[in-house]
N, C-alpha and C positions, 0 to 999 in steps of 0.2 A: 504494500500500500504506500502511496505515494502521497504525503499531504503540503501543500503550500502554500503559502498565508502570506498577506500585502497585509503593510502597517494599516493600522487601524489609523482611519481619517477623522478630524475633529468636526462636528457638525452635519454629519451626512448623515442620514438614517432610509434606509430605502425599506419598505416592506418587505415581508421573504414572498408574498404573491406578485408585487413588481419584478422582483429579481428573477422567479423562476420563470414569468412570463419573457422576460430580456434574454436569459440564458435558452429557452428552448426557440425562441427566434434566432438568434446568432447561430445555435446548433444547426439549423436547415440551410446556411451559407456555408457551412465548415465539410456537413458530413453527407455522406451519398443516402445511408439510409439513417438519420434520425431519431427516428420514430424505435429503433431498437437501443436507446439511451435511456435511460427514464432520471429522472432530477428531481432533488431534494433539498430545502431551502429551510434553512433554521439559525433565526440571528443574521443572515447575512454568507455563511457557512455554507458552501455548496457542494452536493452529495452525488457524486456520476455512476451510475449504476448500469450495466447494459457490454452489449458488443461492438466493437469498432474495428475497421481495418485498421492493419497497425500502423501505414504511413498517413493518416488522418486523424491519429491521438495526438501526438504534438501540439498537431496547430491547436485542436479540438482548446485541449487543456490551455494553452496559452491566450486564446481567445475568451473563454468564461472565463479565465483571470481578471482580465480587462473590462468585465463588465463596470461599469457605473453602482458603485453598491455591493458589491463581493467583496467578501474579508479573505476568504481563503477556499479553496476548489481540494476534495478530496479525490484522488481517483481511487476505485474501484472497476475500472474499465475491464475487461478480454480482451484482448486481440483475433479479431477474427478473417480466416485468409479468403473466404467465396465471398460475394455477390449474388443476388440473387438478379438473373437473367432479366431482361426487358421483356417484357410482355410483346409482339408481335401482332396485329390487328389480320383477323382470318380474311383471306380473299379467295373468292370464289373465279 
């Protein structure tokens, strides 16, 4: 487990419902499929749960660091090496 934490800012106080909504929008810019991350937001303390390919953890992580309102990003990530295929539209 990997955890790292940005100094605590004087004056800032962001919801943990703002922050998780910031982080799971920034997430659909970063990672192909998203939606297999799930995120948790307590104090400001942010929780990454889920699978990711392993050359889109970096940024992933680097990027919810940066959010506006995050004190610290825990990962708890996987590494995972498929994709799942594009869907193909049938033709007749």
């Amino acid at each position: 487990m990997l955890a790292r934490t940005r100094t605590l800012r004087t004056g800032s106080c962001t919801s943990d419902v703002v922050l998780h909504e910031r982080v799971r929008a920034v997430m659909g810019h970063v990672l192909r499929e998203p939606h297999k991350v799930y995120v948790s937001v307590d104090a400001g303390f942010v929780d990454l749960h889920g699978y990711v390919l392993p050359h889109e953890k970096p940024r992933l992580l680097e990027t919810v660091e940066h959010v506006p309102g995050v004190l610290a990003v825990r990962d708890n990530l996987a590494d995972h090496g498929w994709v799942n295929p594009v869907a193909t539209p049938y033709t007749r």
